[in-house]
C-alpha positions in Angstrom: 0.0 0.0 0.0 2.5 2.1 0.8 4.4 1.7 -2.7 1.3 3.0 -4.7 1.4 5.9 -2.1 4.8 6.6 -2.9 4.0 6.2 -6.9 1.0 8.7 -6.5 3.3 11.0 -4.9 6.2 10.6 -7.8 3.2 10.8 -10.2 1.7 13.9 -8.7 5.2 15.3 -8.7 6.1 14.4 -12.1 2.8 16.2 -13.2 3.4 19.4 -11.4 6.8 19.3 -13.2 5.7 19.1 -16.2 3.1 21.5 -16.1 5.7 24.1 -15.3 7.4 22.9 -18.3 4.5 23.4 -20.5 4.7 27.0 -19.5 8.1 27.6 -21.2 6.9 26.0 -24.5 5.2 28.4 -26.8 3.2 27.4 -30.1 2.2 29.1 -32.9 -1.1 29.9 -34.9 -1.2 31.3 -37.8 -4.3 32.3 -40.4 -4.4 34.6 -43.5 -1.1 33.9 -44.7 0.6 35.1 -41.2 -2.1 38.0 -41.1 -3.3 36.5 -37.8 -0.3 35.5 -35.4 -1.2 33.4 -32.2 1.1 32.0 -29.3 0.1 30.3 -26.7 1.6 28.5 -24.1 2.3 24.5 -23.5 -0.6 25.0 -21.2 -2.7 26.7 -23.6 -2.3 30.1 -21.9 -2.5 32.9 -24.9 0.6 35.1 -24.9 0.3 37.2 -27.7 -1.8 38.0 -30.6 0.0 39.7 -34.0 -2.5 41.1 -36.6 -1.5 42.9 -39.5 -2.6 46.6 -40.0 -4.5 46.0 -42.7 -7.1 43.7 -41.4 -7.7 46.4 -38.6 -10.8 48.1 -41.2 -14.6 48.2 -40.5 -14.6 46.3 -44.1 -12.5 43.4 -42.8 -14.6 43.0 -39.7 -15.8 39.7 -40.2 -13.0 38.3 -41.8 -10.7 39.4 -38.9 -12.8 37.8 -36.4 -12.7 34.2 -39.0 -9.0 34.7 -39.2 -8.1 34.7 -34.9 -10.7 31.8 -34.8 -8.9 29.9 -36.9 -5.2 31.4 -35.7 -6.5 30.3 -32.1 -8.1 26.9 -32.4 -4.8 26.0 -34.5 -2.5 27.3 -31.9 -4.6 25.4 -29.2 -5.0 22.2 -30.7 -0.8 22.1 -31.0 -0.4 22.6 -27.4 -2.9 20.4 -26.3 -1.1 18.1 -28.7 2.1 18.9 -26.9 0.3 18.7 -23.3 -0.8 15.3 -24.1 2.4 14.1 -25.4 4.3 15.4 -22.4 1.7 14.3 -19.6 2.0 11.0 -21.7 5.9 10.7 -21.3 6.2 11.8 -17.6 3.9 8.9 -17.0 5.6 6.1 -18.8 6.8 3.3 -15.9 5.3 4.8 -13.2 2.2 2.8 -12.8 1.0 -0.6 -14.6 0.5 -0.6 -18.1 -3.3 0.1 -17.8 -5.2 0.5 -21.0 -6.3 4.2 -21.1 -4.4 5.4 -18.4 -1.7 7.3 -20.2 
C-alpha cells in the first residue's frame, strides 16, 4: 500500500513538473497567410496575438474575427497536442501498463 502511495506521490510530482514545463513551451497559430499570429503556451495560456494593420478596417470585420478563430483553435490544438504528449511521457513506468491510463 504504501508503494502506490509513494507512486502517487512521484506521479503527482512528475505532473506538477511538467506542467511548469509546458509554460516555457510556446506554439504558434497562424491564419491569412501570417495575417493573424497566435502563441500560446504549452498550457494553452495565450501570450500574444500579432495582426496585421491592414485587417484592422470596419470592411474586414468579419473576416478578422474568421481569421483569430482559426489562428486560435490551430494554436490550441498544438499545445494540447504537446500537453498530451508530455503528460504522456512523464507517466511512462510509473504505474502498470493500464489501457487508457496514459
Amino acid at each position: 500500500m504504501l508503494d502506490i502511495l509513494g507512486k502517487l506521490n512521484d506521479i503527482k510530482q512528475k505532473m506538477e513538473d511538467v506542467k511548469t514545463r509546458l509554460d516555457t513551451i510556446t506554439v504558434e497559430g497562424n491564419a491569412g497567410d501570417s495575417a493573424v499570429q497566435v502563441i500560446v503556451t504549452g498550457n494553452r495560456v495565450v501570450k500574444s496575438i500579432k495582426i496585421e494593420d491592414a485587417l484592422l478596417t470596419p470592411a474586414r470585420k468579419e473576416e478578422l474575427q474568421e481569421l483569430i478563430e482559426v489562428a486560435m483553435n490551430r494554436a490550441l490544438e498544438k499545445a494540447q497536442n504537446i500537453s498530451e504528449t508530455e503528460m504522456q511521457s512523464a507517466g511512462k513506468g510509473l504505474l502498470p501498463n493500464i489501457p487508457g491510463l496514459l
